[in-house]
ZALO-290622 format. One record per residue (C-alpha): residue number from 0; residue in one letter; x, y, z. Coordinates in steps of 0.02 Angstrom, whole numbers. Layout:
N
(r NUM; A; (X; Y; Z)),
...
***
This chain:
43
(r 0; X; (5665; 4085; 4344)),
(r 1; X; (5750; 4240; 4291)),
(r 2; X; (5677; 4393; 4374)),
(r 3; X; (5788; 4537; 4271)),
(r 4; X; (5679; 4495; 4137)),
(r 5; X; (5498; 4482; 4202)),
(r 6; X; (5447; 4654; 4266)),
(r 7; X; (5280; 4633; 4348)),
(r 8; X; (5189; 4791; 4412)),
(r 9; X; (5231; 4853; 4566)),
(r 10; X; (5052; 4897; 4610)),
(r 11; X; (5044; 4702; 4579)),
(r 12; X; (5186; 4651; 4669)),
(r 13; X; (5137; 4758; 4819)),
(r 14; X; (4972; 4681; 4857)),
(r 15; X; (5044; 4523; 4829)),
(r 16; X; (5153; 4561; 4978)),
(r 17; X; (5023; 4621; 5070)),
(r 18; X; (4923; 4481; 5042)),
(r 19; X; (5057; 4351; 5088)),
(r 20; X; (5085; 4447; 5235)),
(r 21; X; (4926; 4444; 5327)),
(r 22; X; (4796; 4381; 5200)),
(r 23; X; (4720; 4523; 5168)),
(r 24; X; (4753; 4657; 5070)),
(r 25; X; (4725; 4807; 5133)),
(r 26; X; (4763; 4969; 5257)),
(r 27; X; (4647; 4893; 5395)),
(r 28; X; (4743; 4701; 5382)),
(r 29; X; (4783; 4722; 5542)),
(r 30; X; (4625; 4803; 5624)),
(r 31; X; (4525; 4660; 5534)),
(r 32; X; (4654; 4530; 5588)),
(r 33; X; (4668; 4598; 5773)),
(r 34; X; (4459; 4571; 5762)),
(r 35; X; (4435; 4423; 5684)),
(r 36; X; (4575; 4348; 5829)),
(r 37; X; (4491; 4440; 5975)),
(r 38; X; (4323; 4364; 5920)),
(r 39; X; (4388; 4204; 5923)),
(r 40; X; (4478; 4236; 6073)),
(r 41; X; (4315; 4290; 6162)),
(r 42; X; (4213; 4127; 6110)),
***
């Protein structure tokens, strides 16, 4: 796997990190992950 010569697009490769990260893509991840947790949290 040679990454010098696959160049992906970095719009791409960004919400791929993003996604990875929390499992959402998005600005409110974290809002909708702090939520979702909190709910389950609460019952």
């Amino acid at each position: 796997m040679d990454k010098r010569h696959h160049h992906p697009n970095p719009r791409d490769l960004q919400t791929r990190r993003l996604q990875s990260k929390h499992g959402i893509a998005g600005p409110s991840a974290r809002v909708i992950a702090e939520l979702f947790y909190g709910a389950k949290r609460n019952g």
